[in-house]
N, C-alpha and C positions, 0 to 999 in steps of 0.2 A: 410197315412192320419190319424189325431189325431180323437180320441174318446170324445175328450175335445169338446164341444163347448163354453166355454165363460172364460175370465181371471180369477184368482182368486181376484185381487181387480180390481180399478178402473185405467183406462190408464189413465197415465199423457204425453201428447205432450212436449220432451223434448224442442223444437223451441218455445212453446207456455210458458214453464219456463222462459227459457231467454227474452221474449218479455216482460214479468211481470215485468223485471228489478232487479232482484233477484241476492246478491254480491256472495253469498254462497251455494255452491249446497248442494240439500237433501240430508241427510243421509244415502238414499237409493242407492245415485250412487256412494258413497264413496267405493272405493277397501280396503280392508286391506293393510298394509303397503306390503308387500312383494309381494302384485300385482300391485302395483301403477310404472307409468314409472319411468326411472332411467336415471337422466338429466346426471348423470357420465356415466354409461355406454353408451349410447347414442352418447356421447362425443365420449370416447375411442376407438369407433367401427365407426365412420361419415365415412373413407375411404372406407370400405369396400362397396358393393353393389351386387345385384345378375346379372347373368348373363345379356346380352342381344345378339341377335340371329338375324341375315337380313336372314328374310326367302324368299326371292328373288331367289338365288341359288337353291330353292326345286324346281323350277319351268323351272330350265336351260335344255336345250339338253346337257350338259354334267354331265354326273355319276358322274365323280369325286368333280364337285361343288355340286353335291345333295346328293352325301355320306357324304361330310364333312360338309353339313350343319347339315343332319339328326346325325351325331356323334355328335353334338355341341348339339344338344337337349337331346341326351342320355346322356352325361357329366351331364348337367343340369342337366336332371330327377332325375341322380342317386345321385348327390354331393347334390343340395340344395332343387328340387323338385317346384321349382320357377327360373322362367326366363322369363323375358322382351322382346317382339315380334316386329323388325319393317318390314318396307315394308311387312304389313300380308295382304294385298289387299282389306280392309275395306275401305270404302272410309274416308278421313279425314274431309271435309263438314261433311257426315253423322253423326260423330263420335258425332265431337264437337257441333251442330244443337241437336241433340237430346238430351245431357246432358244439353245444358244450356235450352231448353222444360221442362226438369222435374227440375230444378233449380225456373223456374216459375212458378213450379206446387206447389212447397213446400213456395212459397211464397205467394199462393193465402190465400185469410181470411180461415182461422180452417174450418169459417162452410162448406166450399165448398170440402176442404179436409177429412171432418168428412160423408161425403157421401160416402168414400168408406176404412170407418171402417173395418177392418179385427177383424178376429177371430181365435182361436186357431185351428181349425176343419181343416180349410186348406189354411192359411195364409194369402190366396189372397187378395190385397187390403192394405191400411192408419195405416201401424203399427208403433209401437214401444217399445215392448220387443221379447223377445224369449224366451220360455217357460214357463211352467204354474203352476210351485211350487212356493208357497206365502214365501214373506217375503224372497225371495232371493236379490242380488246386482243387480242394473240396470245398462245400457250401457246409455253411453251420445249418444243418437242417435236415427233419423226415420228413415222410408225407405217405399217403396212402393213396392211389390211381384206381379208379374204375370207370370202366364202361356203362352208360344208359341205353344211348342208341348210335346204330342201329341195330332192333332189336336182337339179329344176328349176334350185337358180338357181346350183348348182357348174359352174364355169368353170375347172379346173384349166390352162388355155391362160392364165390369169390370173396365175398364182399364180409365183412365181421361179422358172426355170430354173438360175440358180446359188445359192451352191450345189449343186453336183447331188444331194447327201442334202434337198435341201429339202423338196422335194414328196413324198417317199413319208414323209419324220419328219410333215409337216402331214397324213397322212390317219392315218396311225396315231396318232398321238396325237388329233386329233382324233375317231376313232373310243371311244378311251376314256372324253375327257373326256365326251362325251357320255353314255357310257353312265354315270358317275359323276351326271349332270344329272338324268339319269331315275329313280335311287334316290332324290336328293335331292327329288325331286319326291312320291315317293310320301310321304314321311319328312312333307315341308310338307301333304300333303293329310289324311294320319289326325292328324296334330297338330289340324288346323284341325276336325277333326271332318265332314271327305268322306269320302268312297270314294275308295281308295287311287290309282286313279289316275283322278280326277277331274280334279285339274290338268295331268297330261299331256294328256289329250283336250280341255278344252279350250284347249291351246295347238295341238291338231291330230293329236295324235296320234305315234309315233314316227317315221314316217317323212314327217311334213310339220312338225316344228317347224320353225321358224328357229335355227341353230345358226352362227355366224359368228366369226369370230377378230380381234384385234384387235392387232397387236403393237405396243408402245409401246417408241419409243428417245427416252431424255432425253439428251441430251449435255452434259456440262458444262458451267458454267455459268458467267460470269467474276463474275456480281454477283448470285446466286440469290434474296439479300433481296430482292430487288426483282421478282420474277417467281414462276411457277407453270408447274410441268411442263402441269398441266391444272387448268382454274379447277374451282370449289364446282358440282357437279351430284349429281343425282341418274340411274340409272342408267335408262333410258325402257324397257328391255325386261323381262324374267323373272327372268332372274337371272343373276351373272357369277360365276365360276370363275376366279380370277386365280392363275397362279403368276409372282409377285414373283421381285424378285433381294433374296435373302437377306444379299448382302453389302452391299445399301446400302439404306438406311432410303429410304420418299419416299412410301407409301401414307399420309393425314390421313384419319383419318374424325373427324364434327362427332358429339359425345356431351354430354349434357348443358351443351350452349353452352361447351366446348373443342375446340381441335384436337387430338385422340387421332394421334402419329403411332404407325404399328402394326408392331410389330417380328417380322417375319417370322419363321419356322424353316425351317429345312433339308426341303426337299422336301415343304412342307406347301403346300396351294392353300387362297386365300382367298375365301371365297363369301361374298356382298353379295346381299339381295332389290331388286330391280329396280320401278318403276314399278305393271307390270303385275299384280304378284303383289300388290302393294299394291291394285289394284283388285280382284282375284279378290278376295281375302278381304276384301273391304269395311274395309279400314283396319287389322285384325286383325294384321298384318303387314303392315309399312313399310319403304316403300325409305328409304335416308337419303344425306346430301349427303355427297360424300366428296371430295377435289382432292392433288395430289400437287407436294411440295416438291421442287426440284432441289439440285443440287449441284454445288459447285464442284471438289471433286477428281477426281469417278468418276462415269461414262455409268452407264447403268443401261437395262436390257432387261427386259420384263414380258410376258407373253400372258397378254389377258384374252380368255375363251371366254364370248360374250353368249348365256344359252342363253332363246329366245325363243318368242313364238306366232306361227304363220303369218301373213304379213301379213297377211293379207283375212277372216280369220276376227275375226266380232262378240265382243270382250270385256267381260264386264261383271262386277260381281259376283256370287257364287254363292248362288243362291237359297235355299239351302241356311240361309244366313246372316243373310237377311232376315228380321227378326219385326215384330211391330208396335212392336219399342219401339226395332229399327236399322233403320232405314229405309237403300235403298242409296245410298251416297253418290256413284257417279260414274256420269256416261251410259254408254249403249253405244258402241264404239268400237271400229276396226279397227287394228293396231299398225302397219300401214301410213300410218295419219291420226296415229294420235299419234305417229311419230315428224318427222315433220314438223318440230314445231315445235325439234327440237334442231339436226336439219339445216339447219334456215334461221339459226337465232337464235344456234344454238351453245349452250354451258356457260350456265344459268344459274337455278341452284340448283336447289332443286324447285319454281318457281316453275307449272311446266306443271300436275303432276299436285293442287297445288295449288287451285288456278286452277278446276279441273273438278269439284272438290269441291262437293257440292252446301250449300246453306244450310241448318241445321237448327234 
């Protein structure tokens, strides 16, 4: 939780930019040249893509279709640390019904949207930046934050009233994905060579993980080279579940020193390992930096589902893991302390989880 309560200037609604009719973006969301996308690179790399996995087989009476699917995730985890999920047992109704709910949430008039104003203190609610040092680069982008669980910090008096499919599409599907978090969880823990649900318990267990939503609106864009929906980070939590809009490309992930853009599929969710799971498993598994491109013809609507450890529970890595020849690489820490430093500082790479590394 931040100790900030309030911006250091005044939010500007990136959607309410563009509606002004504006040819030229601020100066504020301008990248430096050496951050700005790279329409060559882009080019050179269109082939590639990151994995994708039918998790159908984890669910088979036979081993050897559930070994070799749970190997195809460990490949993933370890090579690019992002891979594209189908048959995850989400409903595809739910999926799509509830993004295009918050598609007409970002479309209702400002003032309706300006009702649930967020703040630096603890996100919740009608934002659009990420953290709270003045006079830094902005992202072309809003997004709306809420809490699931734990159910302590669910505030559904938070969450849109218009809408009025909103709030019951955000608990049922939120009910799923998680439950989709928690197979993945066990899937990461006998990969890593734990007890099956070792990683769930220590993110707290089912009904105290940190499960929180994140819905990202890009709005078009009049000069895109020059800007970033969301700058190069790495993700501070467990892990995210993103379901993209398949009809516009804008998810980068950084792969062998390229920008890998990742071309979705039709009703598949994108799962990325997060910070934290990089600590769990002592490095074994890696979060990795990922930022997303805007566009000049077509908005673009995403929910990403952070699925997390309770804040106040001591993270570190699993002992499990420890021998005398890997010693553990990151202190003990609470995801309440390390999220901190993305809330203050905002996007900026994996600079944090880096940083905590120890010297070996």
């Amino acid at each position: 939780m931040s100790s900030v309560e309030s911006w250091p200037e005044p939010v500007v609604r990136v959607q309410h930019l563009l509606d002004s009719g504006i040819k030229d973006i601020p100066e504020c969301y301008v990248k430096k040249p050496s951050d700005r996308p790279s329409l060559i690179t882009e080019s050179a790399i269109s082939e590639m893509n990151i994995p994708v996995i039918d998790l159908q087989d984890l669910f088979s009476d036979d081993d050897l279709l559930r070994q070799t699917t749970a190997s195809l995730v460990d490949s993933a985890c370890r090579e690019w640390g992002f891979f594209q999920v189908v048959n995850h047992g989400v409903h595809h109704q739910l999926i799509e019904a509830t993004r295009e709910a918050w598609r007409e949430f970002f479309h209702l008039p400002l003032e309706e949207k300006q009702k649930y104003a967020n703040s630096p203190s603890t996100y919740e609610g009608y934002g659009s930046r990420l953290g709270v040092e003045k006079g830094v680069s902005l992202d072309w982008s809003d997004y709306f934050f809420l809490h699931y669980l734990p159910i302590s910090l669910r505030d559904e008096r938070k969450w849109p009233k218009l809408p009025v499919s909103c709030r019951e599409l955000v608990e049922k599907y939120s009910k799923e994905v998680v439950e989709l978090g928690g197979k993945l969880m066990k899937i990461f823990s006998t990969n890593l060579g734990l007890k099956e649900n070792y990683l769930q318990e220590a993110f707290g267990g089912n009904e105290n993980i940190g499960a929180c939503l994140r819905v990202n609106y890009y709005p078009k864009c009049p000069q895109p080279g020059l800007t970033l929906g969301i700058s190069p980070h790495s993700d501070p939590g467990g892990m995210t579940i993103l379901f993209p809009d398949e009809n516009v490309s804008g998810l980068q992930v950084h792969h062998k020193n390229n920008w890998v853009t990742v071309k979705p599929l039709p009703n598949a969710f994108i799962v990325n390992l997060g910070d934290q799971l990089q600590v769990l498993s002592n490095a074994n598994y890696r979060s990795v930096e990922h930022r997303v491109i805007v566009n000049a013809e077509k908005e673009r609507v995403s929910l990403a589902y952070f699925y997390n450890p309770r804040g106040d529970i001591p993270i570190k890595p699993a002992e499990k893991l420890i021998t005398e020849d890997n010693a553990p690489l990151y202190p003990c820490m609470t995801f309440n302390e390390y999220r901190l430093y993305i809330r203050t500082r905002g996007p900026r790479g994996k600079a944090q989880v880096e940083f905590l590394k120890s010297p070996q």
